[in-house]
C-alpha positions as CSV (number, residue, x, y, z in Angstrom):
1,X,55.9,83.3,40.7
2,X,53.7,86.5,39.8
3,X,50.4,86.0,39.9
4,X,49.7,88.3,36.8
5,X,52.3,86.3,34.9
6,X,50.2,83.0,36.0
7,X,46.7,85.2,35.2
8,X,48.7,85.9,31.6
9,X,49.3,82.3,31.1
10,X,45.9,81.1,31.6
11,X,44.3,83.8,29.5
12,X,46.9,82.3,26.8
13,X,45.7,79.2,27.3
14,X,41.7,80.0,26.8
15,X,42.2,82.8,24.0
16,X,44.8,81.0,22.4
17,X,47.3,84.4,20.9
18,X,49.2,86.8,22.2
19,X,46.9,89.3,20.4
20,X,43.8,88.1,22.2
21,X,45.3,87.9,25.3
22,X,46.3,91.8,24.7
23,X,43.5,93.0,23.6
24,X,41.7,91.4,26.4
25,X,44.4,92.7,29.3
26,X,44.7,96.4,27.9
27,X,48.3,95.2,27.0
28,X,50.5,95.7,23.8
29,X,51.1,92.5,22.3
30,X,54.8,92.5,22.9
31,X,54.3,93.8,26.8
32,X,52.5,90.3,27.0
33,X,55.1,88.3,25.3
34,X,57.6,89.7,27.7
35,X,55.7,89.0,30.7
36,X,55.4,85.7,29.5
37,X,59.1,85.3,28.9
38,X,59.7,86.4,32.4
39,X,57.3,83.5,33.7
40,X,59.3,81.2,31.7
41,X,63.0,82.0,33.4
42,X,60.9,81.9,36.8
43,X,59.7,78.1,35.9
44,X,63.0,77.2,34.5
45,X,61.7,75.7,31.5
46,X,59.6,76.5,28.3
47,X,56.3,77.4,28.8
48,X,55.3,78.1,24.9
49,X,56.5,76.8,21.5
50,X,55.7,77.8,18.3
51,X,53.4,76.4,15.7
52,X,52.9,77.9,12.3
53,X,52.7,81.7,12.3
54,X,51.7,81.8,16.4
55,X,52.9,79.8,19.8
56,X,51.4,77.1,21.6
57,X,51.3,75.8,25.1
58,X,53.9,73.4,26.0
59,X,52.9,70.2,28.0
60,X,54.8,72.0,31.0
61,X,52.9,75.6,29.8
62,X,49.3,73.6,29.9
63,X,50.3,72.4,33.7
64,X,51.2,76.0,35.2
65,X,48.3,77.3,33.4
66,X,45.7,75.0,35.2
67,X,47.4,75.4,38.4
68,X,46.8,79.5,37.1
69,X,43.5,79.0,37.7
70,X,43.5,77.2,40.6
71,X,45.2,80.5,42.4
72,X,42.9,82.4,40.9
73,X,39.9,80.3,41.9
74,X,41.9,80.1,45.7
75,X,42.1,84.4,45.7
76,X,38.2,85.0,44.3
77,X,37.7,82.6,47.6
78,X,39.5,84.4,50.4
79,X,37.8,87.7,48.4
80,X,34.4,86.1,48.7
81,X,34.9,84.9,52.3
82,X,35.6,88.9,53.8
83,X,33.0,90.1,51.5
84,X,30.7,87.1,53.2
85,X,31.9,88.2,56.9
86,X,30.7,91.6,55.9
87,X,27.9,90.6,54.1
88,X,27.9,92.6,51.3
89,X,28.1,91.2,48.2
90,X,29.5,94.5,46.4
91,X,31.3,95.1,43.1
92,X,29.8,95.2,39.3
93,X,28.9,91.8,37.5
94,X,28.8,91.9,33.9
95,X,26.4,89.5,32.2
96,X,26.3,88.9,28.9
97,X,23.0,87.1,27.6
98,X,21.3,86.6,24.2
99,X,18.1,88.2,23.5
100,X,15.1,85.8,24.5
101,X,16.8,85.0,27.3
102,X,17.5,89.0,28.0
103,X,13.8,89.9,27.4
104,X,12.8,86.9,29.4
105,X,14.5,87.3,32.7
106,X,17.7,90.3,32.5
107,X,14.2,92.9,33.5
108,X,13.8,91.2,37.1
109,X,17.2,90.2,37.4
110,X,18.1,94.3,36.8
111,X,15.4,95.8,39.4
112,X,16.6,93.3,42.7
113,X,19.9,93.4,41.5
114,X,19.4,97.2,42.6
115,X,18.1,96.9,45.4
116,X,21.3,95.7,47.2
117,X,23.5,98.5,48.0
118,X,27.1,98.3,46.3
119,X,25.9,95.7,42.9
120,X,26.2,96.9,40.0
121,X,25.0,94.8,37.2
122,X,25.6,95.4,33.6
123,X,24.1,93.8,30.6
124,X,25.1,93.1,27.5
125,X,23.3,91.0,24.3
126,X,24.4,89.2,21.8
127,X,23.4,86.1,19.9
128,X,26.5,84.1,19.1
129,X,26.6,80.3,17.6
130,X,26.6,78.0,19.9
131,X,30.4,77.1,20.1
132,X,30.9,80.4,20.5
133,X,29.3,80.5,24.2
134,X,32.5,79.5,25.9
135,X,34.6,81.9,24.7
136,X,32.7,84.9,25.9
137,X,32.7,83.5,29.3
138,X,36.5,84.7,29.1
139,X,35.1,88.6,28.5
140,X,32.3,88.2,30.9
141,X,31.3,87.2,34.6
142,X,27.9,85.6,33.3
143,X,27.1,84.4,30.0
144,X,23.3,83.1,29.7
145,X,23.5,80.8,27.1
146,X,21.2,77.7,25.6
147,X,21.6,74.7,23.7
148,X,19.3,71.9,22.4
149,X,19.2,68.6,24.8
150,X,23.0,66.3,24.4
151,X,24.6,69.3,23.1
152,X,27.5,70.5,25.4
153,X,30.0,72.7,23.5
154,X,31.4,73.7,27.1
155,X,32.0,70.2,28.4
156,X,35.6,70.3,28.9
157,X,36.8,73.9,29.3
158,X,36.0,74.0,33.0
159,X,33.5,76.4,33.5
160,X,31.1,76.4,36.1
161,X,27.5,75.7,34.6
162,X,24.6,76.5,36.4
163,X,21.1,75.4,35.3
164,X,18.1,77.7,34.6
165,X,15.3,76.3,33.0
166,X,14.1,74.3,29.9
167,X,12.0,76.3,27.8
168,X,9.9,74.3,24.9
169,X,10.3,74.7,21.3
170,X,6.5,75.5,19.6
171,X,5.5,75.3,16.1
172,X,4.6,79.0,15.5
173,X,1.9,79.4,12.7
174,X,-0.1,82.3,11.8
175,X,-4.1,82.6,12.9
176,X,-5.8,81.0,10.1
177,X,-3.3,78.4,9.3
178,X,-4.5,75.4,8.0
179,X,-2.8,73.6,11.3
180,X,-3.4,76.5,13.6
181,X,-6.8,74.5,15.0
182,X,-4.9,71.2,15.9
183,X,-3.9,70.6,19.9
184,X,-0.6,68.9,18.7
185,X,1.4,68.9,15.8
186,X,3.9,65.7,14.5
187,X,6.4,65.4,11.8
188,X,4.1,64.5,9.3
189,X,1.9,67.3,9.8
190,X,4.5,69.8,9.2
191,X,7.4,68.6,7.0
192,X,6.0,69.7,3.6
193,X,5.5,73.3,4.7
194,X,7.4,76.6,3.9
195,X,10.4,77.0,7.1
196,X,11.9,79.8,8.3
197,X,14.8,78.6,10.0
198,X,18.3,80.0,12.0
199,X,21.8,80.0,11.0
200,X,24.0,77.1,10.5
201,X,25.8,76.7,13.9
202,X,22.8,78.1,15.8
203,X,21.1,75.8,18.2
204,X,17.7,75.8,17.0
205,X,18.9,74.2,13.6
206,X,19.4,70.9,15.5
207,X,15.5,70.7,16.0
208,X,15.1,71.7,12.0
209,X,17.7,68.2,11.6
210,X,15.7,66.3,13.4
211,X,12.6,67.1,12.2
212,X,13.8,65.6,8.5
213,X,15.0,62.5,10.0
214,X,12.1,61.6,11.5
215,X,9.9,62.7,8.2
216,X,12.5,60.9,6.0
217,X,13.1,64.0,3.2
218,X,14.4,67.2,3.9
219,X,12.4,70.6,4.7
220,X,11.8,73.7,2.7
221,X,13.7,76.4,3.9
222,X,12.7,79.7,2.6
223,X,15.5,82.1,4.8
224,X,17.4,81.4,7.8
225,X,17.2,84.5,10.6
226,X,18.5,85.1,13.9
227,X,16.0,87.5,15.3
228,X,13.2,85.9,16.6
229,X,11.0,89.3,16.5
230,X,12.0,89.4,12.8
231,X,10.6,85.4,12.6
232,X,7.3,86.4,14.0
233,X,7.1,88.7,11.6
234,X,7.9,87.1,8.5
235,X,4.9,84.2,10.5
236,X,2.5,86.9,10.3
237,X,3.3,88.0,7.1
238,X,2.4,84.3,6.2
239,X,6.3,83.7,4.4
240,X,6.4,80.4,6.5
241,X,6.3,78.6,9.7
242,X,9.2,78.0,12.4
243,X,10.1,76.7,16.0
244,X,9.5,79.2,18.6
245,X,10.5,79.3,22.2
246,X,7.1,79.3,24.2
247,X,8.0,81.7,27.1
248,X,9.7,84.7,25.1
249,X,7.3,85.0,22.0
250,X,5.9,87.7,21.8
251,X,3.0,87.5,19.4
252,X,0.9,84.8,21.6
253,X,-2.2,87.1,21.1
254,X,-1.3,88.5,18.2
255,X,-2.1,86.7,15.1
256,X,0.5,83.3,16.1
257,X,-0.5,80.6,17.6
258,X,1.9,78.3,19.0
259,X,1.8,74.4,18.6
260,X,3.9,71.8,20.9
261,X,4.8,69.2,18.8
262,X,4.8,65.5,19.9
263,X,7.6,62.9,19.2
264,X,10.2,65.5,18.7
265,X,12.7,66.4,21.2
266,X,11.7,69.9,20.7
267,X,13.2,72.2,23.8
268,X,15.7,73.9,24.8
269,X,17.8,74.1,27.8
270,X,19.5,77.6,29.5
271,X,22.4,77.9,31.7
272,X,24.9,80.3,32.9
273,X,28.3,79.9,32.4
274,X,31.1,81.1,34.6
275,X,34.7,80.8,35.1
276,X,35.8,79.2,38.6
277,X,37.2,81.6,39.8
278,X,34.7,84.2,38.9
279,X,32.0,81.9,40.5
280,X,33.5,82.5,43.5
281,X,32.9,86.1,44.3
282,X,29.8,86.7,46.4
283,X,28.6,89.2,44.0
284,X,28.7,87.1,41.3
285,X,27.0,84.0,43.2
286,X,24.8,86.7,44.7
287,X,23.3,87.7,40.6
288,X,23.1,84.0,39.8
289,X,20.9,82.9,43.1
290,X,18.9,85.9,41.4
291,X,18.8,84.7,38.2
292,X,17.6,81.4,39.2
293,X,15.3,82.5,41.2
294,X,13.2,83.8,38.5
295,X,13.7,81.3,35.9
296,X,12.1,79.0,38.4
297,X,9.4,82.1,38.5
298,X,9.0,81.5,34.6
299,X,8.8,78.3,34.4
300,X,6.1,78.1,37.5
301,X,4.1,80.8,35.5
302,X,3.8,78.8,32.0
303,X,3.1,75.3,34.4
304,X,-0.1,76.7,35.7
């Protein structure tokens, strides 16, 4: 069998269309649906079925496809094994990361990147829901992404996850706020106040849920942004209060203080997700031994 026909059939099986898998491979919709139909008469047997307006894996279709990725994960090894005996981890690596996490470690990760001749590393940000992290991993060699404590939205797609740090949750509060004096903040303390909060679907709001169960009634919230510069702001401008992350705010001496809270499961956890096969290649494992590196530097810095 091809291995481009197996490559076709596993990006079938993560995107889940022909027109995703297209758009993805720089291929016409039908130019995939023939290489596909190819595959088939090579396996003997049906390898898609249709269900409602577009096509589906077969139980035979699922099997080739996970055995797709194991060749791909067996080619990115022999790859990464000359690249090892040369040592030189060359090629580009594209990451994608969402912005905290960008402003917070994509800077350092860039300048050492480039000082090792032949890696290219390319950077790209977005700030998806957080189902939406595994998907990207499919357009991208890294994705940086984070999620609140017990939440895995990846568990089961086979990606490689690689830890990075877990970066606490504050209350932020303008200078001047009745709270803004207090060494800890609880539940109690906070759940009548004015909240700015995220999106549904976005990780932070898990924190928000929390916070009512333990206060027993439900929390004011005035809007629900995304940006967290745009938070801070709307902080400062005294429209509310909401849940920072303490390493990436950048207002610490600028009219917000931050407040931990105690009793609430208030932090949040980063990792990078890869696909096997894309774990494999030296440059890739070469950007994540980076990235790692300084998260630990991060993390070290807010300890002391």
């Amino acid at each position: 069998m091809d291995v481009r026909r197996l490559d076709l059939l596993r990006e079938l099986a993560e995107r889940g269309s022909i027109t995703a898998v297209a758009r993805a491979t720089h291929r016409t919709p039908s130019a995939v649906s023939q290489q596909l139909k190819i595959l088939e008469r090579e396996a003997g047997m049906p390898l898609t079925e249709r269900s409602g307006r577009g096509i589906v894996l077969t139980s035979a279709g699922q099997a080739l496809a996970r055995s797709a990725t194991e060749v791909a994960v067996a080619l990115e090894r022999a790859s990464a094994l000359w690249d090892e005996f040369r040592n030189h981890p060359s090629g580009e690596v594209s990451v994608l990361t969402f912005p905290t996490a960008g402003q917070m470690l994509m800077p350092g990760v860039l300048q050492d990147s480039a000082r090792i001749d032949g890696l290219v590393v390319t950077c790209t940000d977005l700030d998806p829901e957080l189902a939406e992290f595994p998907d990207l991993a499919s357009d991208y060699d890294i994705v940086l992404a984070h999620t609140m404590p017990g939440l895995r939205p990846w568990g089961g797609r086979g990606l490689r996850v690689v830890p990075l740090m877990v970066e606490p949750l504050d209350v932020g509060l303008p200078v001047g706020h009745r709270l803004a004096e207090r060494s800890y903040l609880t539940a109690s303390d906070v759940v009548d106040e004015t909240w700015i909060g995220v999106p549904p679907g976005f990780p932070f709001e898990r924190v928000l849920h929390e916070l009512e169960q333990q206060a027993g009634r439900r929390i004011d919230i005035a809007q629900r942004l995304s940006d967290m510069r745009i938070i801070e702001a709307f902080i400062l401008a005294g429209l509310g209060i909401a849940f920072l992350p303490r390493f990436t705010t950048n207002a610490l001496t600028e009219g917000i203080v931050l407040k931990p809270m105690r009793g609430l499961d208030s932090r949040r956890e980063v990792v990078a997700l890869v696909r096997p096969d894309v774990a494999e290649r030296l440059a890739v494992r070469t950007v994540l031994d980076i990235l790692v590196a300084h998260a630990a530097r991060v993390e070290r810095a807010y300890a002391t």
